[in-house]
MARKOLVO-104851 format. One record per residue (C-alpha): residue number from 1; x, y, z; residue in one letter. Coordinates in Angstrom, 1 decimal, decimal comma, always signed. Last residue first. Layout:
<sites>
SITE_seq_c1_c2_c3_type
SITE_NUM_X_Y_Z_A;
...
</sites>
This chain:
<sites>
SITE_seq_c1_c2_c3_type
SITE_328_+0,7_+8,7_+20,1_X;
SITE_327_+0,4_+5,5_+17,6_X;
SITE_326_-3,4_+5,7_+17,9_X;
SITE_325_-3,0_+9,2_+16,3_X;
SITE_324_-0,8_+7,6_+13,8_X;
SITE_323_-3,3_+5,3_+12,9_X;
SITE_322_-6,2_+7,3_+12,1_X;
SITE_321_-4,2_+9,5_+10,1_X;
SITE_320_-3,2_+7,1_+8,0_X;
SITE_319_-6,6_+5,7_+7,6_X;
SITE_318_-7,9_+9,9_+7,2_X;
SITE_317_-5,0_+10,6_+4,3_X;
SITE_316_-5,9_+7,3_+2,6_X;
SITE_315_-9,4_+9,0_+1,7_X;
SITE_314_-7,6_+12,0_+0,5_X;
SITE_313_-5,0_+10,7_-1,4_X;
SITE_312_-7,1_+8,8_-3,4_X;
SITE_311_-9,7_+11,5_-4,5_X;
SITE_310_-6,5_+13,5_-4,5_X;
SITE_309_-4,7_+11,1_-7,2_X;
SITE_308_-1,4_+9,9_-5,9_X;
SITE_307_+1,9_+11,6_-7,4_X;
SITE_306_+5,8_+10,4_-6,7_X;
SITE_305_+8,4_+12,1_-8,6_X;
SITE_304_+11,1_+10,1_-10,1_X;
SITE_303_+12,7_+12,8_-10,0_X;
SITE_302_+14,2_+16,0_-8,7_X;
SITE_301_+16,8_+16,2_-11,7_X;
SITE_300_+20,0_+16,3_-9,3_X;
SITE_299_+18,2_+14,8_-6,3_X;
SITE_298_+16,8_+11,8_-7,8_X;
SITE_297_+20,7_+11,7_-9,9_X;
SITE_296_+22,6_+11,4_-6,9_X;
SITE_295_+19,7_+9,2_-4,8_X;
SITE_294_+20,5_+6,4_-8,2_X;
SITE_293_+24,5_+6,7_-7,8_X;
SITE_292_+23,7_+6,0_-4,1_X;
SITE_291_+21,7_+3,0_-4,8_X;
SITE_290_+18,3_+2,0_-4,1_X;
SITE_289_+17,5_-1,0_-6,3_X;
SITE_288_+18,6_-2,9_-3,2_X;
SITE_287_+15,4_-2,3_-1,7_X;
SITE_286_+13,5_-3,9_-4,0_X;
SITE_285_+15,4_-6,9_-4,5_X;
SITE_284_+14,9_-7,4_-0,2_X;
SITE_283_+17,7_-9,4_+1,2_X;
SITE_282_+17,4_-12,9_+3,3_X;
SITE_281_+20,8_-13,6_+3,6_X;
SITE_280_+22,8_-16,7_+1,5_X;
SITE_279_+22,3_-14,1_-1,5_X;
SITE_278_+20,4_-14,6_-5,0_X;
SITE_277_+17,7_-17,0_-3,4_X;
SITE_276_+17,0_-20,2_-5,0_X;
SITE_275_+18,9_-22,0_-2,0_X;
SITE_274_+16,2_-20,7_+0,1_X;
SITE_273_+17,5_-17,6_+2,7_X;
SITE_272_+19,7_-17,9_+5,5_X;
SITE_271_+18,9_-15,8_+9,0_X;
SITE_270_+21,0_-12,8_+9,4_X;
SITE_269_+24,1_-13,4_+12,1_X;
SITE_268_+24,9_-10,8_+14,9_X;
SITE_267_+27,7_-11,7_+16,9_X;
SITE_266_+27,8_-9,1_+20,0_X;
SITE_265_+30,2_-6,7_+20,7_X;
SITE_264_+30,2_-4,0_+17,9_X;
SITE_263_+25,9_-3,6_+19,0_X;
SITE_262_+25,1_-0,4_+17,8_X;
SITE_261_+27,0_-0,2_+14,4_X;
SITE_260_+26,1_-3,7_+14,0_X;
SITE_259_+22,2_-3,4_+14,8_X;
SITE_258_+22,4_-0,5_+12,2_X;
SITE_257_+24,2_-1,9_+9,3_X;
SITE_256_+22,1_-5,5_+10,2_X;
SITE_255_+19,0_-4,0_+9,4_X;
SITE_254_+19,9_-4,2_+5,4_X;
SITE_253_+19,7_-8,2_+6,0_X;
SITE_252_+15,9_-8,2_+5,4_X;
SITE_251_+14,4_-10,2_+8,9_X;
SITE_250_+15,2_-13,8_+10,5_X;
SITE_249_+18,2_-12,4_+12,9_X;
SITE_248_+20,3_-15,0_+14,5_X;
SITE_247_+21,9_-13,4_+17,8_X;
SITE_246_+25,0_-14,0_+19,6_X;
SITE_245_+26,2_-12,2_+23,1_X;
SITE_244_+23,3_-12,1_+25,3_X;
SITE_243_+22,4_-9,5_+27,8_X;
SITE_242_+19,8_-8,1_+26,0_X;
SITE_241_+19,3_-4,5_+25,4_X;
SITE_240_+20,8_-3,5_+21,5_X;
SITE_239_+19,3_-7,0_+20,7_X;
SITE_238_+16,0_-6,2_+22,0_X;
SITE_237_+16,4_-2,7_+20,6_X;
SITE_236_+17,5_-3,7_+16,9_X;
SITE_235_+14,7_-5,7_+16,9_X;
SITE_234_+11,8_-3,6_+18,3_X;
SITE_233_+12,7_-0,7_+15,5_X;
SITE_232_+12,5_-3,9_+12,5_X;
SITE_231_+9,2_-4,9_+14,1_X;
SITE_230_+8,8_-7,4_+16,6_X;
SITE_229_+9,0_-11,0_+17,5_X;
SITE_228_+11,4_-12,4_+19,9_X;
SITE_227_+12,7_-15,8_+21,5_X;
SITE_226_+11,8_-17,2_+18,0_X;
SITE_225_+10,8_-21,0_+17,7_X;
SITE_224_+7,0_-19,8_+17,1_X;
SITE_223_+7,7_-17,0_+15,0_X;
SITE_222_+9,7_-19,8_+12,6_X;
SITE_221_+6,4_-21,7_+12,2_X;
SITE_220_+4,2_-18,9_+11,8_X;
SITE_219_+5,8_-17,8_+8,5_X;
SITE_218_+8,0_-14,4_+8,7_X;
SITE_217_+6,1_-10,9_+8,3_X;
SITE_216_+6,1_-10,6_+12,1_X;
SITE_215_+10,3_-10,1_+12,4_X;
SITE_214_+12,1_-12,9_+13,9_X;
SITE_213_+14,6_-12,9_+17,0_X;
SITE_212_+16,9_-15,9_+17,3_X;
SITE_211_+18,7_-15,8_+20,5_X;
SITE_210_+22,3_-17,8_+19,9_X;
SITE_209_+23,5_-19,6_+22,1_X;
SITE_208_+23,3_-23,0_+20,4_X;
SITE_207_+25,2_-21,3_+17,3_X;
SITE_206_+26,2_-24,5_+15,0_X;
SITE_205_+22,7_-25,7_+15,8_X;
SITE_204_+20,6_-22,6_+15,1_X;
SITE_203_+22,6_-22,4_+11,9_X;
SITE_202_+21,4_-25,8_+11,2_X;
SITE_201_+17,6_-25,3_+11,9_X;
SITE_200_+17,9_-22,5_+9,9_X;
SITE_199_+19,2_-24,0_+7,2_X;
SITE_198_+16,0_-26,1_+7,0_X;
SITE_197_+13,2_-23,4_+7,5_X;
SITE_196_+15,3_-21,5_+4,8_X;
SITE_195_+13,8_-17,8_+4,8_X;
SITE_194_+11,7_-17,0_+1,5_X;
SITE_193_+8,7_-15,8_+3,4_X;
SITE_192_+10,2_-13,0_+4,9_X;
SITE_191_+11,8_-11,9_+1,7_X;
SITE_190_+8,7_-12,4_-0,6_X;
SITE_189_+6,4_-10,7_+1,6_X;
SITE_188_+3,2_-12,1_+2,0_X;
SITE_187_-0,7_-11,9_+1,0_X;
SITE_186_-3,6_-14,0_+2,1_X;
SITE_185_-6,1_-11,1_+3,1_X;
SITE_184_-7,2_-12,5_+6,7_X;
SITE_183_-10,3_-12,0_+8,6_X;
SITE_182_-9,1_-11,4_+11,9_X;
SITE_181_-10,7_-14,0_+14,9_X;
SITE_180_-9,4_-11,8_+17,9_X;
SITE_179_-7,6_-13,4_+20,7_X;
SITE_178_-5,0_-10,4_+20,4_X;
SITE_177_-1,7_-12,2_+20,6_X;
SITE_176_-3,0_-15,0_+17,9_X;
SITE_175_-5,0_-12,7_+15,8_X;
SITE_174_-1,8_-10,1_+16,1_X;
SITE_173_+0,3_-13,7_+14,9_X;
SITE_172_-2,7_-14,6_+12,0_X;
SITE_171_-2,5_-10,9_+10,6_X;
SITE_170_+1,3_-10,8_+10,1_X;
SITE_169_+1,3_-14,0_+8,5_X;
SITE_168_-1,5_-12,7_+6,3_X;
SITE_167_+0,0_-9,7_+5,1_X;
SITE_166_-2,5_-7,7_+3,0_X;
SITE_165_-4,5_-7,0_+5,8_X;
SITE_164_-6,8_-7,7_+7,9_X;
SITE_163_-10,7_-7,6_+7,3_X;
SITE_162_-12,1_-7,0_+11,1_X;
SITE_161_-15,2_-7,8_+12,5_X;
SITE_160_-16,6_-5,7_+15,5_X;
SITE_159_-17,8_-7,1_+18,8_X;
SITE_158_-14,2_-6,7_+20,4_X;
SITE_157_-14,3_-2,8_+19,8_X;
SITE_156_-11,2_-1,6_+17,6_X;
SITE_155_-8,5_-0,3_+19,6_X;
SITE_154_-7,1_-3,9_+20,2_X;
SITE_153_-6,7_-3,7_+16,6_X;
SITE_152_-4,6_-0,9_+16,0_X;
SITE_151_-2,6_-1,6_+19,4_X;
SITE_150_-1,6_-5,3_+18,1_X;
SITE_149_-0,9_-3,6_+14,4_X;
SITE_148_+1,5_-1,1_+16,0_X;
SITE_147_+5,4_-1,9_+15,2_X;
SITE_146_+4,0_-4,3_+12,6_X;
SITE_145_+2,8_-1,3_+11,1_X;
SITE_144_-1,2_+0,1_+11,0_X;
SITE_143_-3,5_+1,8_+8,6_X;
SITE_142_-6,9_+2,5_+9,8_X;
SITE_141_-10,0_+2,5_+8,2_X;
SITE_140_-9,3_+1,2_+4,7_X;
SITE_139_-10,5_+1,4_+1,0_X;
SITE_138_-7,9_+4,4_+0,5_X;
SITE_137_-5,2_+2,7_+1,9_X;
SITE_136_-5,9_-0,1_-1,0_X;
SITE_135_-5,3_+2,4_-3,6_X;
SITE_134_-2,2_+4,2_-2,1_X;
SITE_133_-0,8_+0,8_-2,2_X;
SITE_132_-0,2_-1,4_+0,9_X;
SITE_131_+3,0_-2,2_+3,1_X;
SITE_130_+1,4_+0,0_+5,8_X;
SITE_129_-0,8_-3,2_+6,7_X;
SITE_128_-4,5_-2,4_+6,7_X;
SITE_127_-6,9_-2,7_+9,0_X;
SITE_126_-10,6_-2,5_+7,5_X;
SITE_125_-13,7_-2,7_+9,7_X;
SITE_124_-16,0_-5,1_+8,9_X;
SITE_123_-19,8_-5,2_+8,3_X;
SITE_122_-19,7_-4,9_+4,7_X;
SITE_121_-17,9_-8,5_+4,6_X;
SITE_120_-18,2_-9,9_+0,9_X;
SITE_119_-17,8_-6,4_-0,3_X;
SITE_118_-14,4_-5,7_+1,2_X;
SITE_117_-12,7_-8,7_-0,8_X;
SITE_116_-14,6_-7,3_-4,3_X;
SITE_115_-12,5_-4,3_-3,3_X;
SITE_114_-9,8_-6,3_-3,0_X;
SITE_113_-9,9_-8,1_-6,0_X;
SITE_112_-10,2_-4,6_-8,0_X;
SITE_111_-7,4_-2,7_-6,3_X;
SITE_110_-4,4_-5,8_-6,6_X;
SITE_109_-3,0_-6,8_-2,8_X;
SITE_108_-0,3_-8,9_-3,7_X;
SITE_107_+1,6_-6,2_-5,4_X;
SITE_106_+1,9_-4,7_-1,7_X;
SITE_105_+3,3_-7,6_-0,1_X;
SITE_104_+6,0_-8,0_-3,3_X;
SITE_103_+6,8_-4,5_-2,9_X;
SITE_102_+8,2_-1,8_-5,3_X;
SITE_101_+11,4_-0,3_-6,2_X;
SITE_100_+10,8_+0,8_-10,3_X;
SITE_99_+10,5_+4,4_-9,8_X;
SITE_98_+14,1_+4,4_-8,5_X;
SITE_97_+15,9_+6,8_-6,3_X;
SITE_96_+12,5_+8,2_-4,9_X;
SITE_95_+10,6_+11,8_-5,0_X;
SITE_94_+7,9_+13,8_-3,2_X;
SITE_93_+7,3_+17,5_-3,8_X;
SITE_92_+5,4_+18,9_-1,1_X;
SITE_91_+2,1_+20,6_-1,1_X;
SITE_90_+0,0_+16,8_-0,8_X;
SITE_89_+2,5_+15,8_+2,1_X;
SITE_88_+1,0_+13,1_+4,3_X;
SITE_87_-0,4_+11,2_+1,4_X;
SITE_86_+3,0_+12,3_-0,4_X;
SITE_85_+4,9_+10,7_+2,7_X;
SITE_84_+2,6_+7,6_+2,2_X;
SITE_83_+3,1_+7,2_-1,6_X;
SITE_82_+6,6_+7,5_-0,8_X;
SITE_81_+6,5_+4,1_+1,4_X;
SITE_80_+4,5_+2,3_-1,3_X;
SITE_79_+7,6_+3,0_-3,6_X;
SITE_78_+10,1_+1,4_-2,1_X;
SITE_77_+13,0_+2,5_-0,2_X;
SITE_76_+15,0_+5,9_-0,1_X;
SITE_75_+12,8_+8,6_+0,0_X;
SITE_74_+13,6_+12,0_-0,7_X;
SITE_73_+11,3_+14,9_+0,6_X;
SITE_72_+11,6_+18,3_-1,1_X;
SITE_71_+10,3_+21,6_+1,1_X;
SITE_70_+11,4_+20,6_+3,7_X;
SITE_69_+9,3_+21,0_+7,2_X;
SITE_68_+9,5_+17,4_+8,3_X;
SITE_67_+6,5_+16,5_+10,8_X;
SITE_66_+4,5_+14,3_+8,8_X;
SITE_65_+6,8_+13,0_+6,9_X;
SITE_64_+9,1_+11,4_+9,8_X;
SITE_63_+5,8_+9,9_+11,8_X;
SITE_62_+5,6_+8,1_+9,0_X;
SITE_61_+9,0_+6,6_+8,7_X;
SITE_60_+8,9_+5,7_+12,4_X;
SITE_59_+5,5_+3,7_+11,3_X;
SITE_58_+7,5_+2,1_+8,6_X;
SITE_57_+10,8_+1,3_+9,9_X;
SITE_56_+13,6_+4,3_+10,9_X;
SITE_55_+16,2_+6,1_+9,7_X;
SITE_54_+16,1_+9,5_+9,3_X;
SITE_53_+18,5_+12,2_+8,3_X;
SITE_52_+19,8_+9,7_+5,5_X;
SITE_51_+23,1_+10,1_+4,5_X;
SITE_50_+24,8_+7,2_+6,5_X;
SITE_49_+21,5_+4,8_+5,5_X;
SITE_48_+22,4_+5,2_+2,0_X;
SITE_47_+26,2_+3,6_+2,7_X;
SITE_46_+24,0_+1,1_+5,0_X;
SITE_45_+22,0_-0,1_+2,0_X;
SITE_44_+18,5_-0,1_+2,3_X;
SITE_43_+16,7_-2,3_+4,7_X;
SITE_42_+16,8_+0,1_+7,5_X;
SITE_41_+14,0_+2,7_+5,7_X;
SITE_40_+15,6_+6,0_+4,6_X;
SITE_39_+14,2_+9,4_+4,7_X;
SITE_38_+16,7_+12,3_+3,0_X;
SITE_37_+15,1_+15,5_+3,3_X;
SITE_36_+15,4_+18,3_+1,2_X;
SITE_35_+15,8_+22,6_+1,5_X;
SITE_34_+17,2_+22,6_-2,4_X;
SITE_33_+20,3_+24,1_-1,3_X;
SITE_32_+20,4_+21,9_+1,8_X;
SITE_31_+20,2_+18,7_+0,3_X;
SITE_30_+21,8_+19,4_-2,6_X;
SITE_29_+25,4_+20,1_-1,1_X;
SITE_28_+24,6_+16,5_+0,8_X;
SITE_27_+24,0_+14,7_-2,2_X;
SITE_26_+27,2_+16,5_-3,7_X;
SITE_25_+29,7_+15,5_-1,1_X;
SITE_24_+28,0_+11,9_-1,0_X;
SITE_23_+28,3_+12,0_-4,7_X;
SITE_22_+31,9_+12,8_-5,0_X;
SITE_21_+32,2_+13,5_-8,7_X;
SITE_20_+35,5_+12,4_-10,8_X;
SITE_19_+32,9_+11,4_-13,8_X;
SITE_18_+29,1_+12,5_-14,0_X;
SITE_17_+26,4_+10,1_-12,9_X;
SITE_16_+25,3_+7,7_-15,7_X;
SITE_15_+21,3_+8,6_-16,6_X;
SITE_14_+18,7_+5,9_-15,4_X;
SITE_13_+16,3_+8,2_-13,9_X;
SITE_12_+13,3_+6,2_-14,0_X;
SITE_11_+9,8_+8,3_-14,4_X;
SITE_10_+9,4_+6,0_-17,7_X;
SITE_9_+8,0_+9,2_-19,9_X;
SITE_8_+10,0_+12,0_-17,8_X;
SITE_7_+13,4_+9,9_-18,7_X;
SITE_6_+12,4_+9,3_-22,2_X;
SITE_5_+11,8_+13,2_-21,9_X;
SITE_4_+15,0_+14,4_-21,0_X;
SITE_3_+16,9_+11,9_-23,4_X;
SITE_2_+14,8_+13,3_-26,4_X;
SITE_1_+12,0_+11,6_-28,2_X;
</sites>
């Protein structure tokens, strides 16, 4: 088998970029020659972030595909999120930096068990976390973020049942805000999940002014000692807005380029991660496995190319859909 199609067969580009290239020169060259558009998500590395023409969390990320007019759409983060530009885009060619960047939440959530899920409760409607496969969109009504899940469901009429998921500590704080009694999938992200209770409590002490603002995905017991939830976009502008000086920020450590940049006068410190972690931060595997040696050669060869089934695609299409006309 030859180089070209080991690389077609495992859909990984894995090639060493050429010597003496500068790849941020040539990413860019690419990007208008082949009429491309780089969408990153804010837990990738900043150095990707700088190239990106969008930034943005999940919903924003959306909203991005849908309305970008390239002809080649390049999406740095994992691969859930470029099955959603290709659900969006069924004409356009849809690629990633690394086949291999997946999700924890959305590996939690396999086809089969959750269609056997569904079937226990006929009745219900179906609101489904954007950090979901392509299959499990498909099986849903509407798709929601954590920037939107409380407007998702408080769209849905109060005498329906709901099946939430795959997150479940997302699901029990929008049950909790909404007053609704959500019938939870019992997934979770690894990286949310994975933040030190314990160290927390002593950063929290060494920085008693500190504000600590949590993203939804954490467990219920750190949202309830946070002086903000949101999503990754209602982060950044809480702390980009408040008054205060020092924040502790219980989310994936790649948002803390961004909040930075926009906030150079305030101490911004990410919330610790279990001592079995690889970093003292909280920090996504997946995302990391975006690199800008990786975007080079995604660009160069136009691959790994993301594909979803049309019978798939199409049924995910109208939950996607669904949700970002509620998201108006």
């Amino acid at each position: 088998m030859s180089t070209e199609e080991e690389v077609k067969r495992i859909g990984y580009i894995s090639r060493s970029v050429p010597k003496n290239v500068d790849l941020k020169a040539e990413i860019l060259r690419m990007k208008k020659e082949k009429n491309a558009v780089i969408l990153a998500h804010y837990y990738v590395d900043g150095e990707i972030q700088d190239l990106a023409d969008f930034v943005g969390d999940s919903l924003g990320l959306a909203q991005a595909a849908e309305q970008t007019t390239a002809d080649m759409i390049v999406f740095c983060g994992v691969h859930f999120m470029g099955e959603t530009a290709k659900i969006l885009n069924p004409n356009k060619k849809v690629v990633i930096p690394d086949f291999n960047a997946g999700c924890s939440l959305a590996d939690s959530a396999p086809k089969e068990d959750f269609a056997a899920f569904k079937a226990q409760h006929p009745e219900a409607v179906v609101v489904s976390y954007i950090n979901c496969t392509a299959d499990i969109k498909a099986m849903t009504d509407i798709i929601c973020t954590s920037s939107n899940a409380l407007k998702v469901v408080e769209s849905i009429p109060a005498d329906r049942q709901i099946i939430f998921a795959p997150d479940a500590n997302l699901g029990r704080f929008v049950a909790k805000k909404t007053g609704r009694d959500l019938i939870l999938w019992d997934g979770a992200c690894i990286v949310h999940i994975d933040i030190s209770r314990e160290k927390l409590a002593k950063l929290r002490a060494e920085h008693p002014n500190a504000l600590l603002v949590a993203h939804p995905e954490c467990k219920e017991d750190i949202l309830m000692e946070a002086d903000y939830v949101g999503s990754t976009t209602g982060l950044l502008a809480y702390v980009q807005t408040s008054p205060n000086k020092e924040f502790i920020v219980a989310t994936e450590a790649g948002i803390m380029h961004k909040m930075k940049l926009a906030n150079p006068d305030k101490l911004i410190i990410p919330a610790p991660a279990n001592e079995q972690n690889f970093c003292a931060c909280s920090e996504c595997p997946y995302m990391k496995m975006n690199t800008v040696e990786k975007l080079y050669n995604c660009m160069y060869y136009e691959m790994p190319e993301i594909h979803v089934p049309e019978e798939t695609r199409v049924k995910a299409l109208k939950a996607v859909k669904a949700m970002l006309e509620i998201s108006k």
